[in-house]
C-alpha positions as CSV (number, residue, x, y, z in Angstrom):
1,X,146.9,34.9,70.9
2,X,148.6,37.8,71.5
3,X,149.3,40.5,69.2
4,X,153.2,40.0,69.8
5,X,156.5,38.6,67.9
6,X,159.1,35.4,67.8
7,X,161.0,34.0,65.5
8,X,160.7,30.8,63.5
9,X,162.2,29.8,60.3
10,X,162.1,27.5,56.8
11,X,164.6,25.6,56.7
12,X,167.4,24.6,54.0
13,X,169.7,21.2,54.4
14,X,173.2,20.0,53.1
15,X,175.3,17.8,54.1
16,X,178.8,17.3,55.6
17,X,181.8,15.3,55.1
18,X,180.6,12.5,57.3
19,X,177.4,12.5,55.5
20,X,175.3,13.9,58.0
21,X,172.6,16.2,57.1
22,X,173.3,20.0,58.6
23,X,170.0,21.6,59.1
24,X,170.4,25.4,58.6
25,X,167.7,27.8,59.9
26,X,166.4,30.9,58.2
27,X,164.2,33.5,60.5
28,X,161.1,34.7,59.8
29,X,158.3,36.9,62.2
30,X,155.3,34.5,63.7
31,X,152.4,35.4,66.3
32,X,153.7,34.6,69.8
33,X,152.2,32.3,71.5
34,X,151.4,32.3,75.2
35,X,152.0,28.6,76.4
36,X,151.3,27.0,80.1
37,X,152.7,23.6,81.3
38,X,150.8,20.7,80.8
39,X,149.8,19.8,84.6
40,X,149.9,16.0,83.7
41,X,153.3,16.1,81.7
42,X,155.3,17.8,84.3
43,X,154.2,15.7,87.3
44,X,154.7,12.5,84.7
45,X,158.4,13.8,84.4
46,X,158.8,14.9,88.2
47,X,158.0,11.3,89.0
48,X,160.8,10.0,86.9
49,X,162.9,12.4,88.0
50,X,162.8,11.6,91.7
51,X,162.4,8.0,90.9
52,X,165.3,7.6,88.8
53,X,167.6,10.4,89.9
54,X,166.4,11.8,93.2
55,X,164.5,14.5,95.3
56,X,163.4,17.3,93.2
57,X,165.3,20.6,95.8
58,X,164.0,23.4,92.8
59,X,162.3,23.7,89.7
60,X,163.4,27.0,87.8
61,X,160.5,28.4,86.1
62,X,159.3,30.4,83.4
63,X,157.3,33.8,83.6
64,X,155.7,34.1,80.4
65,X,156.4,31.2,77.7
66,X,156.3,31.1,74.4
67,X,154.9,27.5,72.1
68,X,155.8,25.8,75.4
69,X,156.5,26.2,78.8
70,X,160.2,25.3,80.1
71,X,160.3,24.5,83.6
72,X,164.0,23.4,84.7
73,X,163.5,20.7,87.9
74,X,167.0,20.5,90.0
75,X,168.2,17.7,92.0
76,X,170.8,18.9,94.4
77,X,174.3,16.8,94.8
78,X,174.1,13.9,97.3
79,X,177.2,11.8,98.4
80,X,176.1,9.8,95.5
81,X,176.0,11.9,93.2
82,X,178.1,14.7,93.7
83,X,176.6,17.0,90.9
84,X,173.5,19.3,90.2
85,X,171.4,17.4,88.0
86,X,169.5,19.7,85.8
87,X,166.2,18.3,83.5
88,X,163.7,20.1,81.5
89,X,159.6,19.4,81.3
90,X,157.9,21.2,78.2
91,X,160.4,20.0,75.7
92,X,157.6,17.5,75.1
93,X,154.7,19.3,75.6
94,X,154.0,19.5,72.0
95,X,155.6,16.8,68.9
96,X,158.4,18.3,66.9
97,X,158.5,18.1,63.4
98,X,160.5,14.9,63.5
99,X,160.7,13.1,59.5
100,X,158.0,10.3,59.1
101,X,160.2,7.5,59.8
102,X,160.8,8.8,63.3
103,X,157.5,9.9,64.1
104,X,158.1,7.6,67.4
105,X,160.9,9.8,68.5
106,X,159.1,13.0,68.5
107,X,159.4,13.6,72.1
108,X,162.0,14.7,73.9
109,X,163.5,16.0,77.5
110,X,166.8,17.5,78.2
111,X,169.6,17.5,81.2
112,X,172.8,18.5,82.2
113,X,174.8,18.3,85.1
114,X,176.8,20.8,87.1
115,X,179.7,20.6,90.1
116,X,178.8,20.3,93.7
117,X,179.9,23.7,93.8
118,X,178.3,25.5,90.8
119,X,176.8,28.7,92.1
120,X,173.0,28.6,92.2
121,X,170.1,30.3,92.4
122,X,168.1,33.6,91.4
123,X,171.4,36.1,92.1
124,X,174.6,33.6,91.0
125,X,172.2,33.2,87.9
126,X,172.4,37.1,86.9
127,X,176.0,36.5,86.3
128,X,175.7,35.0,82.8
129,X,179.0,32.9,83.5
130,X,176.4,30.7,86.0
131,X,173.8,30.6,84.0
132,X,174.5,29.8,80.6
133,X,174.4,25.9,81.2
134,X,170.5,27.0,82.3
135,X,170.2,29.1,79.3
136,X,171.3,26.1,77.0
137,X,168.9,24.1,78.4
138,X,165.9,26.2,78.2
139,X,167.2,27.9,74.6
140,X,167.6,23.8,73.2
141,X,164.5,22.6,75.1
142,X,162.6,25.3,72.6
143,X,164.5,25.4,69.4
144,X,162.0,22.6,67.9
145,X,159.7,24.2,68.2
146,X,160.9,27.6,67.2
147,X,162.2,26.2,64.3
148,X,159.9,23.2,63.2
149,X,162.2,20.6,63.1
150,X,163.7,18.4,65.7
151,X,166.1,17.4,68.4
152,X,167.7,13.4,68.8
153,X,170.8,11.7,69.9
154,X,173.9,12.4,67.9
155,X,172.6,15.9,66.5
156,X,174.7,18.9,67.1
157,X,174.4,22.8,67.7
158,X,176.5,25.7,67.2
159,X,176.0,28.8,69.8
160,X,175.3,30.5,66.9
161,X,176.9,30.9,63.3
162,X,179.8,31.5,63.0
163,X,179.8,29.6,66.7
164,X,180.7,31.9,69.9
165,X,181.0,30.4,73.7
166,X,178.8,30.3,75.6
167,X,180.0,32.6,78.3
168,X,183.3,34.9,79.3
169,X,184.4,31.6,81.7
170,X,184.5,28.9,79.0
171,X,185.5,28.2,75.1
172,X,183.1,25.8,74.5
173,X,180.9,26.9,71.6
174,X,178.0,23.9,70.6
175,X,176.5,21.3,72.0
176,X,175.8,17.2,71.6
177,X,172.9,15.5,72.7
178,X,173.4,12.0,73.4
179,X,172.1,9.4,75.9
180,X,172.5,10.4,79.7
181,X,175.6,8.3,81.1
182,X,175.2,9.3,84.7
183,X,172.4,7.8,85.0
184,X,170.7,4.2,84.1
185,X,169.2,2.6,81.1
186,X,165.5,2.9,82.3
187,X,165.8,6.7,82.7
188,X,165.9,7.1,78.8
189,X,162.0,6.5,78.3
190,X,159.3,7.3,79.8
191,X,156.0,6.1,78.3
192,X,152.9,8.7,78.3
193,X,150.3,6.9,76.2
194,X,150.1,4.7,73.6
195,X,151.1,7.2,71.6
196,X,153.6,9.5,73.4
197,X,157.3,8.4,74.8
198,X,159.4,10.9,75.8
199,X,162.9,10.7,75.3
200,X,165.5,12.1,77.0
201,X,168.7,13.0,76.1
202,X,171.5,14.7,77.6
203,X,173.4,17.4,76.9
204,X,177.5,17.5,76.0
205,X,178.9,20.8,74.8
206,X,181.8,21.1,72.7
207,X,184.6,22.9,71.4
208,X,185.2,24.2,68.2
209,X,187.1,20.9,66.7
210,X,185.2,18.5,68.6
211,X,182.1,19.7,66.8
212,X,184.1,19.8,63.5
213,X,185.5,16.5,63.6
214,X,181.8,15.1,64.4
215,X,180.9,16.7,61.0
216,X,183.8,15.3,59.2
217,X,184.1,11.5,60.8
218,X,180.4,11.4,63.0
219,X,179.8,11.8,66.3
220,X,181.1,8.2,66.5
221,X,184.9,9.7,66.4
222,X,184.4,11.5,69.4
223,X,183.8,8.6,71.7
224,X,187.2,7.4,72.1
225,X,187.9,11.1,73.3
226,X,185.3,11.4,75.6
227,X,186.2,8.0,77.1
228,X,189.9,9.0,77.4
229,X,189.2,12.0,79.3
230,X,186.2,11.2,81.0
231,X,183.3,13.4,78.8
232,X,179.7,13.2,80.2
233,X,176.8,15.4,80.7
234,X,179.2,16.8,84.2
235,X,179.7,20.4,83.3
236,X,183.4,21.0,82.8
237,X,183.5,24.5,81.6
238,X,187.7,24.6,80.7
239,X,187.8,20.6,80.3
240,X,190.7,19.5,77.7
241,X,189.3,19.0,73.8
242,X,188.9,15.2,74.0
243,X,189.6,16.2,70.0
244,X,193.2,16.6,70.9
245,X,195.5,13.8,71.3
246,X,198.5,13.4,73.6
247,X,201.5,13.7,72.0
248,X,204.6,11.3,72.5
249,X,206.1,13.7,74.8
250,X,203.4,15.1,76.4
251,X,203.4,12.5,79.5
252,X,199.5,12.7,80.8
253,X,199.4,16.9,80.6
């Protein structure tokens, strides 16, 4: 272990409107960790990948990792599926510190998708206005593990408190994890062992109200939203607020 620093945190809960528990995280100074990938994990998840979604083009990897190694493996857009699909390996490296009662769910991936024309690669990536989708991946895929708690469907996180977007290009400021709609039902699971499943769950940020109303009503009240203006884990960085309705005079703008 080396002689180095990250933070991790206790953490303290309440509740909002809805009734959902809000998780807030204090930091605190811990040995870093040096992690490597698990060999058998990411070729477990490359399999899915390119089983389920399609030919692995890239996998985006880390340098030096800390807890766990993030790898982010990218399937380039096809004439049926016109998108970048982005997924993570290392998120389930190690358990998070999911409660007793959902000790089965302590496994988890992430993804997001980007447009056909999202620049890529080692140079569009220096521009943080391209990367921060990446960075959310990555930054999510390790928070359980920075913070010893956990990650399922339905949660929500701020970029930060009070919450900031993401980048210069977009004013979308937290993020949703729910299940994957671009994709099938049997890419949800994948079973390890008798006692590992990994999960995976995709990525939605939102805006400002749309993460409010989530913690006022539950993230039930944002479906009808999404569904009216098409929300999925595509990357719309200046989308509408699906938060927002149309007005009587507003005539589809």
């Amino acid at each position: 272990m080396l002689n180095l620093i990250h933070s991790a945190c206790i953490i303290s809960m309440e509740r909002s409107e809805s009734g959902a528990p809000i998780l807030r995280h204090e930091h605190q100074e811990i040995d870093l960790e040096i992690a490597v990938g698990d060999s058998e994990n990411i070729e477990a998840i490359s399999d899915h990948i390119e089983k389920h979604i399609g030919p692995i083009g890239n996998v985006f990897h880390e340098v030096i990792s800390d807890l766990v190694h993030i790898d982010v493996h990218i399937v380039e857009p096809t004439e049926a599926r016109n998108f970048y699909s982005l997924v993570t390996s290392g998120m389930s490296d190690r358990a998070m510190s999911a409660p007793e009662e959902y000790s089965a769910c302590a496994y988890s991936e992430l993804m997001i998708c980007l447009p056909p024309d999202w620049p890529m690669g080692d140079e569009a990536w220096k521009d943080e206005e391209n990367y921060w989708p990446i960075r959310l991946l990555k930054t999510l895929a390790r928070f359980p593990h920075d913070y010893q708690t956990w990650l399922w469907a339905m949660h929500t996180i701020p970029n930060g408190n009070p919450a900031e977007p993401f980048a210069d290009n977009t004013k979308l400021t937290g993020a949703l994890l729910m299940p994957p709609l671009t994709v099938g039902e049997e890419f949800y699971m994948l079973p390890i062992n008798d006692e590992k499943m990994i999960h995976f769950h995709a990525l939605i940020p939102l805006y400002d109200d749309e993460m409010n109303l989530k913690l006022k009503k539950g993230a039930e009240a944002l479906f009808d939203g999404f569904d009216r203006i098409g929300v999925s884990e595509i990357l719309i960085p200046n989308r509408p607020s699906s938060a927002k309705k149309r007005g009587w005079f507003s005539f589809g703008k």
